[in-house]
N, CA, C and O atoms as a GROMACS GRO file, in nm:
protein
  340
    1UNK      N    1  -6.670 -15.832   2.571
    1UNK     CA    2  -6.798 -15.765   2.568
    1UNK      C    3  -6.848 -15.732   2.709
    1UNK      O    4  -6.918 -15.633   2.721
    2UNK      N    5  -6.815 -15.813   2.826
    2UNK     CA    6  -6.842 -15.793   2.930
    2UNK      C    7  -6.787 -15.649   3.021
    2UNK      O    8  -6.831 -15.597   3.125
    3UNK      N    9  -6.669 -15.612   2.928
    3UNK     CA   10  -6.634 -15.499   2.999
    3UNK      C   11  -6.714 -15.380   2.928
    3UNK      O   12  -6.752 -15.281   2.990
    4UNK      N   13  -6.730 -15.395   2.825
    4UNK     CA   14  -6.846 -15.257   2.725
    4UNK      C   15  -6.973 -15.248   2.839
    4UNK      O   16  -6.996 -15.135   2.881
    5UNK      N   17  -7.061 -15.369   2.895
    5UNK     CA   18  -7.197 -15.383   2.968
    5UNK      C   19  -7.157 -15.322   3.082
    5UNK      O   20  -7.248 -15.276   3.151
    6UNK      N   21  -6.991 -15.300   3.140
    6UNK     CA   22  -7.017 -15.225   3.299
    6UNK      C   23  -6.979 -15.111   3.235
    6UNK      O   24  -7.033 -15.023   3.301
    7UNK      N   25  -6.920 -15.060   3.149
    7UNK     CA   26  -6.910 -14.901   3.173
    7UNK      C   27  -7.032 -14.813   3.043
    7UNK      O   28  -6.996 -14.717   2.975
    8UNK      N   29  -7.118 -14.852   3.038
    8UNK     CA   30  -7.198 -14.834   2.954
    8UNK      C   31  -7.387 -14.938   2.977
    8UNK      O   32  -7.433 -15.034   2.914
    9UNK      N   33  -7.439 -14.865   3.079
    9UNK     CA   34  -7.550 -14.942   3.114
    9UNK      C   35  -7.622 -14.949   2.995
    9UNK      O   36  -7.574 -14.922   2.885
   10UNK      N   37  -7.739 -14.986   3.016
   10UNK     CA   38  -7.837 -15.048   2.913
   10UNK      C   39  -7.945 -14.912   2.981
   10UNK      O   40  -7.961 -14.858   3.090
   11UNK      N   41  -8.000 -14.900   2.848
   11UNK     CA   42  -8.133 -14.805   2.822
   11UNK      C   43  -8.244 -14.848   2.949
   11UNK      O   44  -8.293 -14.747   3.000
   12UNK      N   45  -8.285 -14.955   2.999
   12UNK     CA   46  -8.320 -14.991   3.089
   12UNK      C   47  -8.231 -14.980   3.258
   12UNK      O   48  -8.261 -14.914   3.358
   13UNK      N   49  -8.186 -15.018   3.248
   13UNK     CA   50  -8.079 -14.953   3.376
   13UNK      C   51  -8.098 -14.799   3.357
   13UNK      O   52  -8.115 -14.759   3.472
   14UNK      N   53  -8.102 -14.714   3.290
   14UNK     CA   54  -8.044 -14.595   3.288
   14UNK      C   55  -8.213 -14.522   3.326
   14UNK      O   56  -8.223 -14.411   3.377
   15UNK      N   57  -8.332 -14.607   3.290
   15UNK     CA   58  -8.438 -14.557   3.316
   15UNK      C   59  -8.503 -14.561   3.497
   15UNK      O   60  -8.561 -14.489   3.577
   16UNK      N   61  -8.447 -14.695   3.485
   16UNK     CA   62  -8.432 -14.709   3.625
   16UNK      C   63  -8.373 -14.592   3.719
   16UNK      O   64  -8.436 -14.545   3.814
   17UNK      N   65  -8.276 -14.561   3.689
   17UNK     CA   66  -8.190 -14.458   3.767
   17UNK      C   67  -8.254 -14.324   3.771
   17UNK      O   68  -8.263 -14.247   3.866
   18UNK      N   69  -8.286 -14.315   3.682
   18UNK     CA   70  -8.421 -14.175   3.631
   18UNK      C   71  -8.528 -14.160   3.729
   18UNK      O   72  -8.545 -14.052   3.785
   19UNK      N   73  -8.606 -14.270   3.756
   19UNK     CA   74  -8.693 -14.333   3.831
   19UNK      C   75  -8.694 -14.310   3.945
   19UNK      O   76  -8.790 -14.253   3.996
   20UNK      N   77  -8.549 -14.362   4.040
   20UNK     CA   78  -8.448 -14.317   4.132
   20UNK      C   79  -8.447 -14.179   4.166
   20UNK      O   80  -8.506 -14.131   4.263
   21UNK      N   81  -8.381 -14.120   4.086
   21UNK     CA   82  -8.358 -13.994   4.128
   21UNK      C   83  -8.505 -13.874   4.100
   21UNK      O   84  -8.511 -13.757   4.135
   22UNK      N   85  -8.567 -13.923   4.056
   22UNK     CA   86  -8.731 -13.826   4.039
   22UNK      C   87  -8.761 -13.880   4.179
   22UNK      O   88  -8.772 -13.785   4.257
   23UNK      N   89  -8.783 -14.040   4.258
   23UNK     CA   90  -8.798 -14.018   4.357
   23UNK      C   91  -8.732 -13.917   4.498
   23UNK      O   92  -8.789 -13.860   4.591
   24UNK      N   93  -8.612 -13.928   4.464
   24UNK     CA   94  -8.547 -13.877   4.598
   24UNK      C   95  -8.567 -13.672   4.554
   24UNK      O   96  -8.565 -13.579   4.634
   25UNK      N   97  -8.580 -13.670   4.436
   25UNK     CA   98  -8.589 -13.520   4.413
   25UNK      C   99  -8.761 -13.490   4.467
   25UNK      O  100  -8.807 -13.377   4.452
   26UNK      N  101  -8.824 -13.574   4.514
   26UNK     CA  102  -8.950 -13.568   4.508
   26UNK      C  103  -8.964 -13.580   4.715
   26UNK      O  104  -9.057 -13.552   4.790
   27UNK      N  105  -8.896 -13.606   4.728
   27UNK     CA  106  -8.884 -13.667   4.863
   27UNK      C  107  -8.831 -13.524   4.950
   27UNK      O  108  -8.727 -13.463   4.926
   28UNK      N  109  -8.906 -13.499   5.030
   28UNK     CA  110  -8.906 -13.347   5.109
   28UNK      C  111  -8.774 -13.373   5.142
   28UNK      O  112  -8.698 -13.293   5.089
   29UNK      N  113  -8.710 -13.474   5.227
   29UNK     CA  114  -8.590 -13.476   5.325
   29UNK      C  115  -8.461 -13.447   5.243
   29UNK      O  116  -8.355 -13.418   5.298
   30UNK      N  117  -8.478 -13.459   5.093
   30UNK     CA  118  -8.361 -13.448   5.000
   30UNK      C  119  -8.352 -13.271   5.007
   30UNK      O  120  -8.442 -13.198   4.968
   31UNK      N  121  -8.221 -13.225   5.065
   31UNK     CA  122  -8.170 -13.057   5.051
   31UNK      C  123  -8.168 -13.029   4.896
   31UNK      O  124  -8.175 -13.125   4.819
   32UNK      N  125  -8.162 -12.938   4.862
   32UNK     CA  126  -8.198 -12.817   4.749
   32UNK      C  127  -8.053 -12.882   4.700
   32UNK      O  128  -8.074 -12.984   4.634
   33UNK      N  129  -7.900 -12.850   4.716
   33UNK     CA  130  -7.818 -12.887   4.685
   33UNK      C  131  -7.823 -13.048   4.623
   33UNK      O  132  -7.809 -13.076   4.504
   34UNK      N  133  -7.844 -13.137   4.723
   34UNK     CA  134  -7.854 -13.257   4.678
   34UNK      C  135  -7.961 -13.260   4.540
   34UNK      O  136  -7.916 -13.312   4.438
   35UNK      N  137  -8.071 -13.217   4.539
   35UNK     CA  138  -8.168 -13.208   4.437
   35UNK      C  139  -8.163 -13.141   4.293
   35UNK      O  140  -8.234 -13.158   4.194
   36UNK      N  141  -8.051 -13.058   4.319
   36UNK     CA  142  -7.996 -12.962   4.220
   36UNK      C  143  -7.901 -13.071   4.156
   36UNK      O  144  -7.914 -13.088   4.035
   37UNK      N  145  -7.814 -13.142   4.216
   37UNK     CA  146  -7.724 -13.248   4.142
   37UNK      C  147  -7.785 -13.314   4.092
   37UNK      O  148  -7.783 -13.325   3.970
   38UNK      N  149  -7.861 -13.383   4.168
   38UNK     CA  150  -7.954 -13.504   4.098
   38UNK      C  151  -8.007 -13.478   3.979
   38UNK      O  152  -7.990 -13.555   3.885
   39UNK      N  153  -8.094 -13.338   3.969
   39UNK     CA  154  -8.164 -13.289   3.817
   39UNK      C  155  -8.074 -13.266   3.737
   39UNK      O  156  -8.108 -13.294   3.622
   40UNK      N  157  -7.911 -13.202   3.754
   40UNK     CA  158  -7.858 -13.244   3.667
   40UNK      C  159  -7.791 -13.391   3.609
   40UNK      O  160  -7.754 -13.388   3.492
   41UNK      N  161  -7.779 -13.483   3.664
   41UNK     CA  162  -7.752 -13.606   3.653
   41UNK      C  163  -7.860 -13.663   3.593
   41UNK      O  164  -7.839 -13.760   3.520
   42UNK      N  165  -7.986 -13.619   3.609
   42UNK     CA  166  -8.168 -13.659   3.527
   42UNK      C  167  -8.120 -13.619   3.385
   42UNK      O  168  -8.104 -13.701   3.294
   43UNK      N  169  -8.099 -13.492   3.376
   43UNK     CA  170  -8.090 -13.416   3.171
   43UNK      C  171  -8.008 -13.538   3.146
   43UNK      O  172  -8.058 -13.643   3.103
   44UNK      N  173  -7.851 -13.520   3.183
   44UNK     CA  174  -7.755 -13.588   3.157
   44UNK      C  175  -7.789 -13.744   3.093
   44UNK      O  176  -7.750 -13.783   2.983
   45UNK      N  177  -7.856 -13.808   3.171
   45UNK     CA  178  -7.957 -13.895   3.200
   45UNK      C  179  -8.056 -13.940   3.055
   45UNK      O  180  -8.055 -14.029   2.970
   46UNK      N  181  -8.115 -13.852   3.080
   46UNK     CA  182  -8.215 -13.825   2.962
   46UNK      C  183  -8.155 -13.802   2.820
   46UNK      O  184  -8.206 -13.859   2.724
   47UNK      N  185  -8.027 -13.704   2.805
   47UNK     CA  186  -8.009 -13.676   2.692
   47UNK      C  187  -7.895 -13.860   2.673
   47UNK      O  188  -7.845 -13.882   2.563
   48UNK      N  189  -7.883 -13.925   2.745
   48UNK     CA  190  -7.802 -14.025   2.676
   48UNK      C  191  -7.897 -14.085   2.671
   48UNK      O  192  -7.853 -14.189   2.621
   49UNK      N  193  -8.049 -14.108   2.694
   49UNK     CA  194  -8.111 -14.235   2.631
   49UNK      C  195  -8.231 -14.145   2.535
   49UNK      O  196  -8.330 -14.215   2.511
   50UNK      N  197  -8.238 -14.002   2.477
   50UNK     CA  198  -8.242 -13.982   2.393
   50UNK      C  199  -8.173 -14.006   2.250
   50UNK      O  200  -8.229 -14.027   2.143
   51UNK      N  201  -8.016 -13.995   2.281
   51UNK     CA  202  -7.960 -14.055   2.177
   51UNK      C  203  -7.991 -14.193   2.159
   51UNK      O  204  -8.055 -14.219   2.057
   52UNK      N  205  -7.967 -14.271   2.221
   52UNK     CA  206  -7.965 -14.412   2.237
   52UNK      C  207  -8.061 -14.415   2.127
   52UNK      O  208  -8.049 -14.436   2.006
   53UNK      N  209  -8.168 -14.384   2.212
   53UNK     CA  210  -8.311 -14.410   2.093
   53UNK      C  211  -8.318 -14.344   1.982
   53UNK      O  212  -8.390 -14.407   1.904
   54UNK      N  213  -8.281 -14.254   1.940
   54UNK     CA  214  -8.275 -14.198   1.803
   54UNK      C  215  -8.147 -14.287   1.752
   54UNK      O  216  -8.149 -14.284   1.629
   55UNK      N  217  -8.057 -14.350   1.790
   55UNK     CA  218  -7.965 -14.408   1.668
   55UNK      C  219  -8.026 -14.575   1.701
   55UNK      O  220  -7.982 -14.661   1.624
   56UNK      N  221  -8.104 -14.613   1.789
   56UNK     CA  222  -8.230 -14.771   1.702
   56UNK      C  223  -8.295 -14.718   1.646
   56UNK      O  224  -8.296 -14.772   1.535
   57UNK      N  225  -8.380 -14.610   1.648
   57UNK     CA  226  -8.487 -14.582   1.548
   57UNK      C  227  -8.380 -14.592   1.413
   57UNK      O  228  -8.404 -14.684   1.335
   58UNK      N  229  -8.291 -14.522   1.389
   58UNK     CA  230  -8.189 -14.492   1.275
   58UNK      C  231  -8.130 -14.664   1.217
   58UNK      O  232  -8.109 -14.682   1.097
   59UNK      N  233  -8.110 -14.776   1.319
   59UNK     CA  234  -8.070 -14.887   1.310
   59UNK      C  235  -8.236 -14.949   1.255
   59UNK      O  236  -8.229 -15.028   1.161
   60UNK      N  237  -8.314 -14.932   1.285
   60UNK     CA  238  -8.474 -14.994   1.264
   60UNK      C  239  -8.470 -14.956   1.100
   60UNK      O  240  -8.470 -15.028   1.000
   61UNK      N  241  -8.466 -14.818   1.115
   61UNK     CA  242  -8.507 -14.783   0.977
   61UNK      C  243  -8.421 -14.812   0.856
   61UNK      O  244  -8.468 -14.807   0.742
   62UNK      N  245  -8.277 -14.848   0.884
   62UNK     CA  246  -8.178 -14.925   0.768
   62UNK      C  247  -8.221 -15.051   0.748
   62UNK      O  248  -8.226 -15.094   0.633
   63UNK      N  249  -8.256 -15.125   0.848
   63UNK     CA  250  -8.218 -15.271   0.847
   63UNK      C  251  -8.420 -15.314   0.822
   63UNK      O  252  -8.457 -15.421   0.774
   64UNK      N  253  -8.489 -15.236   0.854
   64UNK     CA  254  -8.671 -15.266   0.789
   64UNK      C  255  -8.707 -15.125   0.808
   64UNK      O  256  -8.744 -15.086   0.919
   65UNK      N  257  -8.697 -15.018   0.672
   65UNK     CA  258  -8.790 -14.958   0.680
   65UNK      C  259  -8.915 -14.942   0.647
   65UNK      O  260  -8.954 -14.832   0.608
   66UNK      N  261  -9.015 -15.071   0.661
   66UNK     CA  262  -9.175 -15.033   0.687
   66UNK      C  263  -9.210 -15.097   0.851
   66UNK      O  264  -9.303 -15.078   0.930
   67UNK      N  265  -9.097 -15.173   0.856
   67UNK     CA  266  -9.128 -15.160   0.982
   67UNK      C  267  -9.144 -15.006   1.104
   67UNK      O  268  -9.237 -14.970   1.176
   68UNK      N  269  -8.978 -14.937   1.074
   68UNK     CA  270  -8.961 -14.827   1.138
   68UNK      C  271  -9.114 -14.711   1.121
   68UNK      O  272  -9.127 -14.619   1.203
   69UNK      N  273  -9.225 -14.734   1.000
   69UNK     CA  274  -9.330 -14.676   0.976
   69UNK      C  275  -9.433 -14.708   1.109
   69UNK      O  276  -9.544 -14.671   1.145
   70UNK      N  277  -9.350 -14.778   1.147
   70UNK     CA  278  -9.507 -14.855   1.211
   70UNK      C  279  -9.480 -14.828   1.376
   70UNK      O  280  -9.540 -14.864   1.477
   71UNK      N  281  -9.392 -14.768   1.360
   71UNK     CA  282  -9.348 -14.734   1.579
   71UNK      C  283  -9.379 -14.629   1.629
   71UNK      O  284  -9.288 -14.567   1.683
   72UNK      N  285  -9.519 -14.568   1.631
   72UNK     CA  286  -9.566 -14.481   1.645
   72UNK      C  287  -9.526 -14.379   1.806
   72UNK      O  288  -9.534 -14.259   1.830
   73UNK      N  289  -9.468 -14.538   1.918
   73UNK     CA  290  -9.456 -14.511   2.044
   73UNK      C  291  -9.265 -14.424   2.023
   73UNK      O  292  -9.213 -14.329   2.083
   74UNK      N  293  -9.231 -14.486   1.948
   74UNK     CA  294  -9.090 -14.400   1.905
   74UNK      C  295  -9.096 -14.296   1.849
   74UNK      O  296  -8.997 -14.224   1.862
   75UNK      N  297  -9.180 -14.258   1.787
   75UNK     CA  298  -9.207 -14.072   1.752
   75UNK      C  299  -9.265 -14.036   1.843
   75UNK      O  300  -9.243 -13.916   1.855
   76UNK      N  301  -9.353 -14.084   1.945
   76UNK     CA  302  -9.394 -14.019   2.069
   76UNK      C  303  -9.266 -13.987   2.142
   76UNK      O  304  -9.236 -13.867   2.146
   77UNK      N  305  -9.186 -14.069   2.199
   77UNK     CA  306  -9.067 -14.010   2.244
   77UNK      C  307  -9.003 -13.943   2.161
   77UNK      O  308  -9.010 -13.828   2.203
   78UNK      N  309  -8.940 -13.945   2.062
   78UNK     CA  310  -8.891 -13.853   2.027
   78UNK      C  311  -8.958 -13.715   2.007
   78UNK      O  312  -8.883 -13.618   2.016
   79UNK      N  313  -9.066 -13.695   1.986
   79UNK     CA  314  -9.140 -13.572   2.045
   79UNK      C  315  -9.141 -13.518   2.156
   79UNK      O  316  -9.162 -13.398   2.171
   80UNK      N  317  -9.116 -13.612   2.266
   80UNK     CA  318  -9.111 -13.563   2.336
   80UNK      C  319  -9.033 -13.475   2.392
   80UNK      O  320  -9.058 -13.364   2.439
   81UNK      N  321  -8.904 -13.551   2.380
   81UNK     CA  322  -8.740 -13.566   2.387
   81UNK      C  323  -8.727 -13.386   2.279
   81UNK      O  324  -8.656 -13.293   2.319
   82UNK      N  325  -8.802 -13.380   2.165
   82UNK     CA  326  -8.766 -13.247   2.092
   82UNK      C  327  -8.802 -13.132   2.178
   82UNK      O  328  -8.727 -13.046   2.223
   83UNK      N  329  -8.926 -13.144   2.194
   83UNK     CA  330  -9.011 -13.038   2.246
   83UNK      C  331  -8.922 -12.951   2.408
   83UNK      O  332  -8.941 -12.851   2.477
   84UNK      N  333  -8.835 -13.051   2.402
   84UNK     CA  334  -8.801 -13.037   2.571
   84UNK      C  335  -8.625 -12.932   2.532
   84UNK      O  336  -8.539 -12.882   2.605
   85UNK      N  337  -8.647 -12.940   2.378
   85UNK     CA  338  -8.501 -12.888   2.366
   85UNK      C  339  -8.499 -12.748   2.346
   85UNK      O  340  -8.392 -12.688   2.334
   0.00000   0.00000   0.00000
């Protein structure tokens, strides 16, 4: 299992990195080139912890669905996550 955790970060790690790179894209001294990679490495980014979260919401809602009723902050992201497509 230890080898699945390094080539496959955690939803948290991966937000982190997001975090990361909005700073340095934000940061005057970063060139247009460098900033252009980075935003693509952000979608990239984004669209794997969009999935992520749409297949727990999908795991929530098999295993308790009145719970999955009740995660109002998980249809906020995923709204968000739509709207952007």
């Amino acid at each position: 299992m230890a080898a699945s955790h390094s080539t496959k970060p955690s939803i948290e790690e991966l937000i982190v990195r997001l975090e990361d790179i909005t700073r340095n894209i934000e940061n005057p001294e970063t060139g247009l080139e460098n900033s252009i990679n980075l935003y693509e490495e952000g979608l990239t980014i984004a669209d794997t912890c969009k999935k992520r979260l749409h297949e727990a919401r999908k795991k929530i809602e098999i295993i308790n669905p009145e719970l999955a009723k009740t995660l109002p902050e998980t249809a906020r992201i995923k709204d968000l996550f739509d709207s952007e497509s």
